[in-house]
ZAMIKE-287048 format. One record per residue: residue number from 1; residue in three letters; chain; y, z, x of N, C-alpha, C in turn. Coordinates in pm, whole numbers, plus 50000, padded with zeros to 5 digits. Layout:
% ZAMIKE-287048
<pt><resi>NUM</resi><resn>ALA</resn><chain>A</chain><n_yy>Y</n_yy><n_zz>Z</n_zz><n_xx>X</n_xx><ca_yy>Y</ca_yy><ca_zz>Z</ca_zz><ca_xx>X</ca_xx><c_yy>Y</c_yy><c_zz>Z</c_zz><c_xx>X</c_xx></pt>
...
END
This chain:
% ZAMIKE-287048
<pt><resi>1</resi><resn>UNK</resn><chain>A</chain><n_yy>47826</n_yy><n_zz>51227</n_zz><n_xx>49451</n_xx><ca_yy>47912</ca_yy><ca_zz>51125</ca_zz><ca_xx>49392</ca_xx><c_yy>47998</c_yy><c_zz>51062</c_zz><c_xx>49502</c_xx></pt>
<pt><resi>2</resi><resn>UNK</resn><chain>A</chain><n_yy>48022</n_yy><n_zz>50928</n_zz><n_xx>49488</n_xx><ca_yy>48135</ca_yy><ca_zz>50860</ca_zz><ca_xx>49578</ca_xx><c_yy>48258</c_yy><c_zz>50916</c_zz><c_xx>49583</c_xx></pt>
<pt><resi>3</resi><resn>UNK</resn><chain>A</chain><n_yy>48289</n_yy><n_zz>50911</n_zz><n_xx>49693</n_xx><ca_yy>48463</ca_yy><ca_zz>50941</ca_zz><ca_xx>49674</ca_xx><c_yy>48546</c_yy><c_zz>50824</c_zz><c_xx>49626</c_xx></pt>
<pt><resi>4</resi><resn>UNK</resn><chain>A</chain><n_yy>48464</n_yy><n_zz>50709</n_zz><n_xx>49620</n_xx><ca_yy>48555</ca_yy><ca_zz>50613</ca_zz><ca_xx>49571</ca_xx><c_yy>48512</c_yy><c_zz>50539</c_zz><c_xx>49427</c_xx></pt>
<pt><resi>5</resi><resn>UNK</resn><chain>A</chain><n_yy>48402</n_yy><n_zz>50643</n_zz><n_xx>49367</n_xx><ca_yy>48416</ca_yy><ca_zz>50694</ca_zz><ca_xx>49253</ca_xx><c_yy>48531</c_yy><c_zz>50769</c_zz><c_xx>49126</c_xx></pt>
<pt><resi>6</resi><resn>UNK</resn><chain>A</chain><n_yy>48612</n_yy><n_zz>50863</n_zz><n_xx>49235</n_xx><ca_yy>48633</ca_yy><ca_zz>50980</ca_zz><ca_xx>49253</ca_xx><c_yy>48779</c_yy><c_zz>50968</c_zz><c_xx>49299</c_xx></pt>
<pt><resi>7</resi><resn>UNK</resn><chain>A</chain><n_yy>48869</n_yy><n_zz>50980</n_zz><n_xx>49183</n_xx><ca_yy>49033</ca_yy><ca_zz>50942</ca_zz><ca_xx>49193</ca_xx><c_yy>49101</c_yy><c_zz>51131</c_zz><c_xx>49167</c_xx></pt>
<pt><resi>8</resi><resn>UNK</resn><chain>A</chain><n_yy>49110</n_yy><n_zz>51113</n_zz><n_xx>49250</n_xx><ca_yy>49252</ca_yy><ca_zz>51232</ca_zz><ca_xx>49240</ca_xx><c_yy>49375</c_yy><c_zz>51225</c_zz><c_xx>49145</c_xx></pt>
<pt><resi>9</resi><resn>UNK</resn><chain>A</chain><n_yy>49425</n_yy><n_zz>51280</n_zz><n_xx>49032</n_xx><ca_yy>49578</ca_yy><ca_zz>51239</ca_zz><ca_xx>49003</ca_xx><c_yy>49604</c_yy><c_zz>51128</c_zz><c_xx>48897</c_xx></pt>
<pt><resi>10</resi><resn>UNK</resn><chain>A</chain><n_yy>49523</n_yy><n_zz>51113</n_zz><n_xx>48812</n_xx><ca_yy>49528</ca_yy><ca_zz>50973</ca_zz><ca_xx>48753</ca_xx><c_yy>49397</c_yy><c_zz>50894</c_zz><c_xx>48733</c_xx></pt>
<pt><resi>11</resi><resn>UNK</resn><chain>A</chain><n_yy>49437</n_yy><n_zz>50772</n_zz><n_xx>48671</n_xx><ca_yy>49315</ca_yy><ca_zz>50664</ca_zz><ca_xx>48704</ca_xx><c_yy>49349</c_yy><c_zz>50517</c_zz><c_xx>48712</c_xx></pt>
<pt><resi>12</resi><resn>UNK</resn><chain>A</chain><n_yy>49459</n_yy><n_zz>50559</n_zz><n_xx>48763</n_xx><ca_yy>49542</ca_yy><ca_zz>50380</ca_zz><ca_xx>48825</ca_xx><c_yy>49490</c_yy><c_zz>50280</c_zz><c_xx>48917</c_xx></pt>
<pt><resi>13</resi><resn>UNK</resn><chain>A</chain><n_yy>49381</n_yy><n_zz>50345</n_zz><n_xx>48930</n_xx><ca_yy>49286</ca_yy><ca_zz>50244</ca_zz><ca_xx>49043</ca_xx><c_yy>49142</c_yy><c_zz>50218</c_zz><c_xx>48953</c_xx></pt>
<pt><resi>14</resi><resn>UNK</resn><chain>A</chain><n_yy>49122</n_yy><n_zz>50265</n_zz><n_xx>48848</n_xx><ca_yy>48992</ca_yy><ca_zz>50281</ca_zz><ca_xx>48775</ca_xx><c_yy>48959</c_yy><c_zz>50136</c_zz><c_xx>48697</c_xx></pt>
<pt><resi>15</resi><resn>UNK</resn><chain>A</chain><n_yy>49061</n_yy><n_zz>50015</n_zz><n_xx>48658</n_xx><ca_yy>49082</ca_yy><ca_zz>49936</ca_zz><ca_xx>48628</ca_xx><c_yy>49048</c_yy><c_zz>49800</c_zz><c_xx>48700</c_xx></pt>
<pt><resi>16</resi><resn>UNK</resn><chain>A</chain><n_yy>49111</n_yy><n_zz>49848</n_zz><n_xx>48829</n_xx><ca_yy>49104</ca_yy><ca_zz>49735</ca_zz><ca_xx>48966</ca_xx><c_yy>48977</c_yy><c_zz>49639</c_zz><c_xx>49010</c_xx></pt>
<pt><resi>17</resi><resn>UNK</resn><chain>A</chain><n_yy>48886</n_yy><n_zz>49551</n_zz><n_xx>49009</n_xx><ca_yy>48785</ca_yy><ca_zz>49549</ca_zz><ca_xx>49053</ca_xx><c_yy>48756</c_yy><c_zz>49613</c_zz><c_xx>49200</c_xx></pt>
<pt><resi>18</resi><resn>UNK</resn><chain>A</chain><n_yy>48830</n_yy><n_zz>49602</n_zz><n_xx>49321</n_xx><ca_yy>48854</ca_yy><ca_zz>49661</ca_zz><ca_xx>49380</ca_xx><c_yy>48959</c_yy><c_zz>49737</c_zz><c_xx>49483</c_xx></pt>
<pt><resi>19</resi><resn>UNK</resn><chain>A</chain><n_yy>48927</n_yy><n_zz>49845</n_zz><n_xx>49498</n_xx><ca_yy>49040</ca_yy><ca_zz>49935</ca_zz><ca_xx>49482</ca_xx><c_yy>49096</c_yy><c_zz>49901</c_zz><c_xx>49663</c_xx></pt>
<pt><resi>20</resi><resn>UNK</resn><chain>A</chain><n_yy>49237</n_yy><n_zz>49951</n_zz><n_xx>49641</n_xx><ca_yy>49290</ca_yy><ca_zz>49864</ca_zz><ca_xx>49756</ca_xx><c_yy>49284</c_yy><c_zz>49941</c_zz><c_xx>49888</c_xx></pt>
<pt><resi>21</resi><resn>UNK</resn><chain>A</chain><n_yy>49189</n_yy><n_zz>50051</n_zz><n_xx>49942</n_xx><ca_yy>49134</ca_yy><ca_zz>50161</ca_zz><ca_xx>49981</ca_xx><c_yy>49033</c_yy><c_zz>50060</c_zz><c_xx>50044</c_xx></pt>
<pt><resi>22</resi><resn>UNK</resn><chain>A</chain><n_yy>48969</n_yy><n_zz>49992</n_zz><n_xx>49976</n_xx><ca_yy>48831</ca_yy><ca_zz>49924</ca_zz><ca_xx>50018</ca_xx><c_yy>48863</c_yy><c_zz>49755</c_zz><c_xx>50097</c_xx></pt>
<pt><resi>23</resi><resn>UNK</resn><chain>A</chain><n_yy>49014</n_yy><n_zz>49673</n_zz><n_xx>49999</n_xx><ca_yy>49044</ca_yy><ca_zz>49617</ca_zz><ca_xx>50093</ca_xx><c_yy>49131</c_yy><c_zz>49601</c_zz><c_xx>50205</c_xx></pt>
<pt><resi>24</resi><resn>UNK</resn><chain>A</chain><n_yy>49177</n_yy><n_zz>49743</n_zz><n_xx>50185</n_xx><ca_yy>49228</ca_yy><ca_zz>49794</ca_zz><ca_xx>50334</ca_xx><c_yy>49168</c_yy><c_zz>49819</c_zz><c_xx>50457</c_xx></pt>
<pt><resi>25</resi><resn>UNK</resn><chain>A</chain><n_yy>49067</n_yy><n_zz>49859</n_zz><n_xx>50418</n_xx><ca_yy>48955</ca_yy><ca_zz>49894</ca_zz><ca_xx>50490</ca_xx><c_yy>48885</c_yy><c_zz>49789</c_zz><c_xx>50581</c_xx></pt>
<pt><resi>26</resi><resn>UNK</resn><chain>A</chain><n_yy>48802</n_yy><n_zz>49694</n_zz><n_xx>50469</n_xx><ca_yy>48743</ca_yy><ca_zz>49620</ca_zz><ca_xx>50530</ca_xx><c_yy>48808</c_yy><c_zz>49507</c_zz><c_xx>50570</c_xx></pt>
<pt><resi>27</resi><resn>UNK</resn><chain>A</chain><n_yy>48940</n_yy><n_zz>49445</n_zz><n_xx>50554</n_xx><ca_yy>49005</ca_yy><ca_zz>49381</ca_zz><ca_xx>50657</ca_xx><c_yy>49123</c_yy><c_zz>49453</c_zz><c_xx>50751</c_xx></pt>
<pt><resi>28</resi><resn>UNK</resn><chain>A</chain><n_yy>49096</n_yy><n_zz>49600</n_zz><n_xx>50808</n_xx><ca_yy>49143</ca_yy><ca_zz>49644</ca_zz><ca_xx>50907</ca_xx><c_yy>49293</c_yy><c_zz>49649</c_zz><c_xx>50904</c_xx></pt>
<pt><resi>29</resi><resn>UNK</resn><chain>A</chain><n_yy>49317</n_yy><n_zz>49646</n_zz><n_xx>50796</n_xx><ca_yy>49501</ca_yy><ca_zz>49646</ca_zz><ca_xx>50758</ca_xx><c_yy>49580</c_yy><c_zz>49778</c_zz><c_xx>50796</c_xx></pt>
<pt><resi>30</resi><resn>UNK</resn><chain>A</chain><n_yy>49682</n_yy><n_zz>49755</n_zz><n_xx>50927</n_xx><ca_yy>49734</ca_yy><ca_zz>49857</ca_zz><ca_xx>50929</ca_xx><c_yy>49820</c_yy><c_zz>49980</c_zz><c_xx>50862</c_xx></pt>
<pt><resi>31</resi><resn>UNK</resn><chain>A</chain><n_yy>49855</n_yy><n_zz>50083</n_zz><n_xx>50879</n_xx><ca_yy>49900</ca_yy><ca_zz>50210</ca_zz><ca_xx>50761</ca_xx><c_yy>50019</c_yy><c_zz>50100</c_zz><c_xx>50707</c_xx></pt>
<pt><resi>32</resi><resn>UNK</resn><chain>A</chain><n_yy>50118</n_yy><n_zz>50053</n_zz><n_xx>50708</n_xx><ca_yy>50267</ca_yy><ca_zz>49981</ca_zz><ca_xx>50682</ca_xx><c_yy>50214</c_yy><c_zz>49895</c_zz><c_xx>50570</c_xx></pt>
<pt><resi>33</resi><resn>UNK</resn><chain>A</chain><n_yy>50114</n_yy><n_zz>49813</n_zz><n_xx>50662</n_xx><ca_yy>50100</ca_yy><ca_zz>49678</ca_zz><ca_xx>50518</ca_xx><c_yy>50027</c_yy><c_zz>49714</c_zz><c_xx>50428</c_xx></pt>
<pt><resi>34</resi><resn>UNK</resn><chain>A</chain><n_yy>49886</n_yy><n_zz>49821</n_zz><n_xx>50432</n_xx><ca_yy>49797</ca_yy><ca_zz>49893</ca_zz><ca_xx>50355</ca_xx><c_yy>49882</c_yy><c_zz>49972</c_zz><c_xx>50242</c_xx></pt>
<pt><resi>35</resi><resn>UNK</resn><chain>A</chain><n_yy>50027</n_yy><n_zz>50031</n_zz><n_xx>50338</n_xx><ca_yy>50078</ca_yy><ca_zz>50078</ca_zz><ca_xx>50200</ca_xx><c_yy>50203</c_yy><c_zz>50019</c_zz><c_xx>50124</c_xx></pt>
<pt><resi>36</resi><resn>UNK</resn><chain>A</chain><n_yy>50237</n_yy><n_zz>49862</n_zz><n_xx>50172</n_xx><ca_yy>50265</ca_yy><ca_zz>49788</ca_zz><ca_xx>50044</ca_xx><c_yy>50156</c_yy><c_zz>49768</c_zz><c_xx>49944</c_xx></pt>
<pt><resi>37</resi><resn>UNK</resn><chain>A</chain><n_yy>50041</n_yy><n_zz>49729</n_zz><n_xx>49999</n_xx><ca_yy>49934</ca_yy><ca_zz>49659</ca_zz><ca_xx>49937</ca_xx><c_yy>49927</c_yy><c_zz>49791</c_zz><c_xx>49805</c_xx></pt>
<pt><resi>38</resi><resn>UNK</resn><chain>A</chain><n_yy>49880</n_yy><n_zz>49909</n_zz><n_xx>49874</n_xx><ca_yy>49886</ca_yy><ca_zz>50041</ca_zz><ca_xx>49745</ca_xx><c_yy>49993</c_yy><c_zz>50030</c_zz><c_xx>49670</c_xx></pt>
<pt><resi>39</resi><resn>UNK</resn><chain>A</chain><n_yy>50085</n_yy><n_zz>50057</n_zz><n_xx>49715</n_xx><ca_yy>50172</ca_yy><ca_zz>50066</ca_zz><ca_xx>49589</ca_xx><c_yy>50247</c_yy><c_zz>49909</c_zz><c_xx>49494</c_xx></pt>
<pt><resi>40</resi><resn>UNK</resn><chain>A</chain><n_yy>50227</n_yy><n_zz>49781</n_zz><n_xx>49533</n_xx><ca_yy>50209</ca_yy><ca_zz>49661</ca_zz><ca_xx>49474</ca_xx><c_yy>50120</c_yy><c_zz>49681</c_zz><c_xx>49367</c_xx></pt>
<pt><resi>41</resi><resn>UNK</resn><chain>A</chain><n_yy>49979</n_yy><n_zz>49709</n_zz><n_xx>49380</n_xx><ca_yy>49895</ca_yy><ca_zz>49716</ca_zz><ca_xx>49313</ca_xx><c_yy>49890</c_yy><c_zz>49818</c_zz><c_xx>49222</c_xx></pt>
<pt><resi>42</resi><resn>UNK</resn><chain>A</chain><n_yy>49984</n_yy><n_zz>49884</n_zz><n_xx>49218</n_xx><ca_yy>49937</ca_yy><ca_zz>50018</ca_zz><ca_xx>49116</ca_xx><c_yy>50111</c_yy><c_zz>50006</c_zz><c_xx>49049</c_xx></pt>
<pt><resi>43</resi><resn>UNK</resn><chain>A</chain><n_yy>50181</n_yy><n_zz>49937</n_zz><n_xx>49084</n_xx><ca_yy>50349</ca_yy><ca_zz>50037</ca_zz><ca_xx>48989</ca_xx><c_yy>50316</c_yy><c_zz>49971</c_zz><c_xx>48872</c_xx></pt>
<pt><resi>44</resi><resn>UNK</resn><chain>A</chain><n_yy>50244</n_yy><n_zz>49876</n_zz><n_xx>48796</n_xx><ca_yy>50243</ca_yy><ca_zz>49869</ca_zz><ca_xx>48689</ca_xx><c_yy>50194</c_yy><c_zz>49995</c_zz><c_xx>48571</c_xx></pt>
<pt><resi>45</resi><resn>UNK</resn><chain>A</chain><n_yy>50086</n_yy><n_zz>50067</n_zz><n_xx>48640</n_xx><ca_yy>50008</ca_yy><ca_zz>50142</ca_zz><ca_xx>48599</ca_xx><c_yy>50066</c_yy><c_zz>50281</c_zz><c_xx>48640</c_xx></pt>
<pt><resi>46</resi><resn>UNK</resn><chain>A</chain><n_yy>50108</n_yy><n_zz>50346</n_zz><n_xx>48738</n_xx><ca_yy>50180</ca_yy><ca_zz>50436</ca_zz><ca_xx>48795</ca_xx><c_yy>50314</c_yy><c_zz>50488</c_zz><c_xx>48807</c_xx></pt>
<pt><resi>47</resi><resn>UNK</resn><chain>A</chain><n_yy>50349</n_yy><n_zz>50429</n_zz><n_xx>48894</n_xx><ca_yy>50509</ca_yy><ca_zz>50466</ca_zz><ca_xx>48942</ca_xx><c_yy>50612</c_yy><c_zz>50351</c_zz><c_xx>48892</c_xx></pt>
<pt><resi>48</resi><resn>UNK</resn><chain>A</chain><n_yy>50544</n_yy><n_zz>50240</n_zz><n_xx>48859</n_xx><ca_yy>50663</ca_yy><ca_zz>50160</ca_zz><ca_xx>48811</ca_xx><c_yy>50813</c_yy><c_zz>50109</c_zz><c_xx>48913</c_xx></pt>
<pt><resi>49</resi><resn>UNK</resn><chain>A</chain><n_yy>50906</n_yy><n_zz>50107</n_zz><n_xx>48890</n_xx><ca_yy>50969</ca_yy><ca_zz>50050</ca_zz><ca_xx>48984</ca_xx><c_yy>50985</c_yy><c_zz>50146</c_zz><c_xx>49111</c_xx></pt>
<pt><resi>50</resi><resn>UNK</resn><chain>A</chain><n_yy>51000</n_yy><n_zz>50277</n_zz><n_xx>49048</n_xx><ca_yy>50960</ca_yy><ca_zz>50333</ca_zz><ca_xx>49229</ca_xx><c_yy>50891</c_yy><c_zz>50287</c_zz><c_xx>49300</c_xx></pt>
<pt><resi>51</resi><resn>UNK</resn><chain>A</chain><n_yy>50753</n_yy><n_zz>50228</n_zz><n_xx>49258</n_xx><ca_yy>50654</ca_yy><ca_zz>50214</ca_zz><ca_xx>49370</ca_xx><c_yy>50682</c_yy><c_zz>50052</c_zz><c_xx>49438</c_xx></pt>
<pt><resi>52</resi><resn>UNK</resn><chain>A</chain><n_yy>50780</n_yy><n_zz>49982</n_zz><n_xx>49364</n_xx><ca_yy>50817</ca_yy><ca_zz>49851</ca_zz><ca_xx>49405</ca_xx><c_yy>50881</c_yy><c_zz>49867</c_zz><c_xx>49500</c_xx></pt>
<pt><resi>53</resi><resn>UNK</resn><chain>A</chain><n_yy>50985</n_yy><n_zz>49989</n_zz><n_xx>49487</n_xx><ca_yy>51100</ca_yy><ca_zz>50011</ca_zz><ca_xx>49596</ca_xx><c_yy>51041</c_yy><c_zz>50087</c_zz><c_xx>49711</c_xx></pt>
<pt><resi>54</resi><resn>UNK</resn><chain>A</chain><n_yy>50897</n_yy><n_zz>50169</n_zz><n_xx>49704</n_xx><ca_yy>50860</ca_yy><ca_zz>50205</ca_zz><ca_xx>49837</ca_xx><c_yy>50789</c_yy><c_zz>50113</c_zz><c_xx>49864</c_xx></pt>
<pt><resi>55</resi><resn>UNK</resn><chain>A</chain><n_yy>50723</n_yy><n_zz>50036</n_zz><n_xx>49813</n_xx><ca_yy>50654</ca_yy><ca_zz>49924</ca_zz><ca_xx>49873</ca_xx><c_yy>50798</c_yy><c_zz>49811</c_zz><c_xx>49962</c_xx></pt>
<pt><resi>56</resi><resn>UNK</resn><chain>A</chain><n_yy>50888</n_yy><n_zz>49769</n_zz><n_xx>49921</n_xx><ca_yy>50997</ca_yy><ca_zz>49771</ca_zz><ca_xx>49940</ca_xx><c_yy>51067</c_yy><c_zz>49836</c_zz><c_xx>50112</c_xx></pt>
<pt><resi>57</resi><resn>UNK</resn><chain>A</chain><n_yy>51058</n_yy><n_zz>49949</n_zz><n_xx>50078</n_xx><ca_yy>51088</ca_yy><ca_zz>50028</ca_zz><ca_xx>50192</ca_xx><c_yy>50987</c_yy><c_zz>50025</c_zz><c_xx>50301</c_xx></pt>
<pt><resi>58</resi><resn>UNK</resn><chain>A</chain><n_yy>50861</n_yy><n_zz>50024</n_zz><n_xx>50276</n_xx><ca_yy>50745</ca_yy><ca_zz>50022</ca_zz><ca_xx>50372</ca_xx><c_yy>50753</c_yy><c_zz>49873</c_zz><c_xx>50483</c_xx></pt>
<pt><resi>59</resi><resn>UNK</resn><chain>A</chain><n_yy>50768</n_yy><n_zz>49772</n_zz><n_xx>50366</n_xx><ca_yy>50840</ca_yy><ca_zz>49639</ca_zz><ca_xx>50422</ca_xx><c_yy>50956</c_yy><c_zz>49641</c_zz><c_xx>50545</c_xx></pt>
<pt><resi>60</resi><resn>UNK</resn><chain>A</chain><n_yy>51026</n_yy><n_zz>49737</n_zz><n_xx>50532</n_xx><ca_yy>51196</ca_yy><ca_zz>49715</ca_zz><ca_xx>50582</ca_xx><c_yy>51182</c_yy><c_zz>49788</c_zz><c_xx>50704</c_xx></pt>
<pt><resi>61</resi><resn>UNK</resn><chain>A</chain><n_yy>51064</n_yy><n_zz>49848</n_zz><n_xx>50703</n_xx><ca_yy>51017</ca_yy><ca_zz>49983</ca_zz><ca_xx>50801</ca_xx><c_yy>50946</c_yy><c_zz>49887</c_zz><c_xx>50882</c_xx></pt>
<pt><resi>62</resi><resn>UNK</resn><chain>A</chain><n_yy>50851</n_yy><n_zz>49799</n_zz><n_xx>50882</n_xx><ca_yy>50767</ca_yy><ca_zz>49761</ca_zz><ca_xx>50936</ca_xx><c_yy>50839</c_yy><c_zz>49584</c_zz><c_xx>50995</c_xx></pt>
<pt><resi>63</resi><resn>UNK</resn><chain>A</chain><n_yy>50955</n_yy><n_zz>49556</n_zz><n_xx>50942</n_xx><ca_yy>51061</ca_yy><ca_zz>49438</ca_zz><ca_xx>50977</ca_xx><c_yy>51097</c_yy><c_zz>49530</c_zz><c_xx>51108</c_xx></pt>
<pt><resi>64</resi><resn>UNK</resn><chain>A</chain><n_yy>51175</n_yy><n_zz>49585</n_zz><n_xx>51092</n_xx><ca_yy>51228</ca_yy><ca_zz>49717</ca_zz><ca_xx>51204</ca_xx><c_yy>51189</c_yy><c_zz>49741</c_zz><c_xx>51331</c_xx></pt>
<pt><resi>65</resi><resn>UNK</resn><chain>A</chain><n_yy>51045</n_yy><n_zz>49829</n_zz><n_xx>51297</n_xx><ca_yy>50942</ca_yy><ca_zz>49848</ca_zz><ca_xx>51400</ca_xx><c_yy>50943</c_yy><c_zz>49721</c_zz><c_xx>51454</c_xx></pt>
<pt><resi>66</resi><resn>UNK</resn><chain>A</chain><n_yy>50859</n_yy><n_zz>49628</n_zz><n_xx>51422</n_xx><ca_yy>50813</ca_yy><ca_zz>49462</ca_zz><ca_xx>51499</ca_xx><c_yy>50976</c_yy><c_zz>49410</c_zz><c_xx>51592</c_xx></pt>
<pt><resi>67</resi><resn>UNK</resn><chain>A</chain><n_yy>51103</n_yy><n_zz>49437</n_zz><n_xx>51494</n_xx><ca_yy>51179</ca_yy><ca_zz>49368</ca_zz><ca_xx>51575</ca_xx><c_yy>51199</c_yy><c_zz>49484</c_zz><c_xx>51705</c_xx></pt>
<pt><resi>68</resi><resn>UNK</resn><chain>A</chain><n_yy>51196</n_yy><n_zz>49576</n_zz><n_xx>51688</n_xx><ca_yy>51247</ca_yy><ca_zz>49656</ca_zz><ca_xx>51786</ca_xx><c_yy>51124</c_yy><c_zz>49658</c_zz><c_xx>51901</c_xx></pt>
<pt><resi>69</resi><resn>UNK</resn><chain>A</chain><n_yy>51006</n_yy><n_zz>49651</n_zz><n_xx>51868</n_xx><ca_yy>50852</ca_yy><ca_zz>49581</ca_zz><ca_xx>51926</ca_xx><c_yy>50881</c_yy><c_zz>49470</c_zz><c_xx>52007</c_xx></pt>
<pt><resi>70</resi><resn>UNK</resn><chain>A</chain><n_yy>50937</n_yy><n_zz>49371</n_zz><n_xx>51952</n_xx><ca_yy>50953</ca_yy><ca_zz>49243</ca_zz><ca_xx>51985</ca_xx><c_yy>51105</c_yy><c_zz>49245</c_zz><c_xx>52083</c_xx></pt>
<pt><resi>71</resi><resn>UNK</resn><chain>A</chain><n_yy>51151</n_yy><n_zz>49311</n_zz><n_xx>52073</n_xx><ca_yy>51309</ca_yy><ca_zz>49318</ca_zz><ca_xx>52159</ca_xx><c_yy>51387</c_yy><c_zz>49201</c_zz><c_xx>52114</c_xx></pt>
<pt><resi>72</resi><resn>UNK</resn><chain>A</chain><n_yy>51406</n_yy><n_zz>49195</n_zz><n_xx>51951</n_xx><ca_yy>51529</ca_yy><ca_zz>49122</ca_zz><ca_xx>51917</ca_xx><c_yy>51590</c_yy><c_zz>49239</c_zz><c_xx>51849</c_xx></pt>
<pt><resi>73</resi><resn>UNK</resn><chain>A</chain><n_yy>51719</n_yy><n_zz>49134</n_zz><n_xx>51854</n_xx><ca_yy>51810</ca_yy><ca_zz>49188</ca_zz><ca_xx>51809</ca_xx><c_yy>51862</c_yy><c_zz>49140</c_zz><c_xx>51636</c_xx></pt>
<pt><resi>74</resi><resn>UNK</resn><chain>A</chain><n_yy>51912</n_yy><n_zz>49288</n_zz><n_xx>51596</n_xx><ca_yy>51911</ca_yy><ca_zz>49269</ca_zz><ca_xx>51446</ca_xx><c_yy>52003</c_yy><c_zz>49196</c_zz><c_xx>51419</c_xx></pt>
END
């Protein structure tokens, strides 16, 4: 069987046409934006506003990183 058959924990991705695993994947999206993209796509079905606020947080993390990357100042 596929693993992407094959949900762990739920079936909040079972709905999706495709699951955001696959378009993470195949456009090479790094861990930060891959995991707004996850949890955007699922707090309706899942976590609900938690998952807005780590998607949220993943954002504020990855503003951060780039500026401190980039050598501006906050």
């Amino acid at each position: 069987m596929s693993a992407l058959n094959t949900q762990v924990s739920g079936d909040h991705y079972k709905s999706l046409k495709i699951q955001p695993i696959e378009f993470i994947h195949a456009n090479g999206i790094p861990f930060a934006e891959g995991s707004v993209i996850k949890y955007v796509t699922r707090w309706r079905d899942k976590g609900g506003l938690a998952d807005l606020e780590k998607a949220k947080h993943f954002l504020e993390l990855l503003i951060e990183l780039e500026t401190k990357a980039r050598g501006l100042a906050e």
